[in-house]
N, C-alpha and C positions, 0 to 999 in steps of 0.2 A: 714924056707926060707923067710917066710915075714919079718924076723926080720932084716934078711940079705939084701936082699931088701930096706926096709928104711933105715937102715946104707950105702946100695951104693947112694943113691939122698941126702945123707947126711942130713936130716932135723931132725936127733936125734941132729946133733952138731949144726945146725940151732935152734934149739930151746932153745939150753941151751945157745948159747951166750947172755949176758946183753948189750953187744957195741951195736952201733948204730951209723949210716949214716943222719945228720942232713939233708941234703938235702934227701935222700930217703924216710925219711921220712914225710916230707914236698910237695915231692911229691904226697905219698899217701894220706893226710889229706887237703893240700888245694881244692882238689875239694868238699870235702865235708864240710871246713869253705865256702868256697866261695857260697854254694847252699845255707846253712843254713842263711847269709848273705841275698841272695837274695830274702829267703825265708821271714823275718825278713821286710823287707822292703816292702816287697807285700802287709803284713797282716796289716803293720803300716798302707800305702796309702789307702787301701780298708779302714779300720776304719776311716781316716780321709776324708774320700769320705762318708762315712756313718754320720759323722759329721755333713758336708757340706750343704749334703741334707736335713738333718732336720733344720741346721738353714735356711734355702733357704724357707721351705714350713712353718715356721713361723714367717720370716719374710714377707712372700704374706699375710700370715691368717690374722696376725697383721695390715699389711699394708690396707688390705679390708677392714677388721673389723671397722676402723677408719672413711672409707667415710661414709660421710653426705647428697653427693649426688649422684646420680643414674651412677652406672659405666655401659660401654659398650666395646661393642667390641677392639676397641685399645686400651680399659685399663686391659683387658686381656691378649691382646696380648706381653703389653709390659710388664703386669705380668711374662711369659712365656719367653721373653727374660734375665728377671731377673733372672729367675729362673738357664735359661743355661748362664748365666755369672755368676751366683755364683759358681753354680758347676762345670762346664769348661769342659760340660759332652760331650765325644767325639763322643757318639750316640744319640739315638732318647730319645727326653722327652716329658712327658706329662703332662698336670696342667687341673687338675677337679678342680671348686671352685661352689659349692653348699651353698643355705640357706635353710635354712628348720627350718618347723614349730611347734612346739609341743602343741598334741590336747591332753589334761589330762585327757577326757571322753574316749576317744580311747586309751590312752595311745601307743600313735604311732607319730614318728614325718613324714610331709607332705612336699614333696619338693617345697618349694616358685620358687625358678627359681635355673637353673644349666646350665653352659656351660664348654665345653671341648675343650683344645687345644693340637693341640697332636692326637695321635690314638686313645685315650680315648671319646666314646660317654658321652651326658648328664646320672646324674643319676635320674631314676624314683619312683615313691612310691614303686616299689614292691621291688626295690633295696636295698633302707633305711628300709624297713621294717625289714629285715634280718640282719641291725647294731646296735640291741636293744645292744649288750653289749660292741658297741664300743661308745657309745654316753652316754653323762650326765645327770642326772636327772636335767629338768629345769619348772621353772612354766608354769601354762599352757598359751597358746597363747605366748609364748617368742621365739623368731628366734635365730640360732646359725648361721654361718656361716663354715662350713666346706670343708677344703682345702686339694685335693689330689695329691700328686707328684711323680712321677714315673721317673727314670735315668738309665741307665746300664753302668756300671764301665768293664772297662777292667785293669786288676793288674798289672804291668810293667815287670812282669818275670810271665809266664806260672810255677804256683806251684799247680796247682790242683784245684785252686780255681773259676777256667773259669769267665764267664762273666756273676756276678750277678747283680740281676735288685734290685735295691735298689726303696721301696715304704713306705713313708710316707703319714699319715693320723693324722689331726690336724682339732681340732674345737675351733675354737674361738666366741663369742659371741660381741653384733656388742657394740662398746663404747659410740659411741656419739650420736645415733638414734636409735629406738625402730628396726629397721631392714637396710638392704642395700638392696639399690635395683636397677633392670638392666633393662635399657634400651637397645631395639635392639636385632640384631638376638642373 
């Protein structure tokens, strides 16, 4: 009876036909070129936003590292607008730019001075204590200058990939003076 059954909904001579319905079947498959498409283009943006931000937090590390004379507050600040005009980031960002000292008896680096713009507080000794193996081995008494950057991307077609917060961390060491250093709050 089952057999009988599938021969009245006909899908035994449904399955044996080779024809085909170029539009029917164009129907069925463009939704799923058109996701994969979407999909394709989401992963491309978010990488190239991933890009962005790290040229962004080394072109600030770079650009710090350079002064010869004492930066302040409005040259943070418009670090930080640099920062959101590179990336063109449609949420909240954030720029930690930290020096810090390396004591070779302690084997520990000390933070010289640290400000944050953004949601991001200064960071403290006990904070740096705990990035022994994000930082380089340097001589003793040598200052590094280390630059934090925080963005959250949103991908132009909801594919799974929600809205990741993209964070760089870069140290640079200072070029033309034995350290940088900040005046002001």
């Amino acid at each position: 009876m089952s057999r009988k059954r599938l021969n009245l909904f006909g899908l035994r001579r449904f399955a044996s036909h080779e024809d085909g319905s170029v539009s029917l079947e164009a129907l069925i498959l463009m939704p799923l070129v058109l996701w994969v498409y979407a999909a394709m283009f989401s992963i491309f943006e978010t990488y190239e936003e991933y890009s962005l931000n790290q040229k962004a937090a080394f072109t600030i590390g770079d650009m710090i590292s350079r002064e010869t004379l004492p930066i302040d507050s409005d040259y943070l600040g418009g670090a930080h607008d640099l920062l959101d005009y590179i990336t063109q980031s449609q949420g909240p960002s954030t720029l930690r730019v930290s020096s810090l000292q390396y004591d070779k008896k302690q084997n520990r680096f000390y933070v010289h001075w640290s400000r944050a713009r953004g949601a991001d507080s200064a960071v403290t000794d006990a904070d740096v204590a705990s990035w022994t193996n994000r930082l380089p081995s340097i001589p003793d008494d040598e200052y590094i200058v280390v630059t934090e950057t925080t963005t959250t991307f949103t991908p132009p077609f909801n594919i799974g990939l929600g809205q990741p917060e993209i964070k760089n961390f870069v140290f640079t060491r200072p070029r033309y003076a034995p350290r940088v250093l900040y005046t002001g709050r």
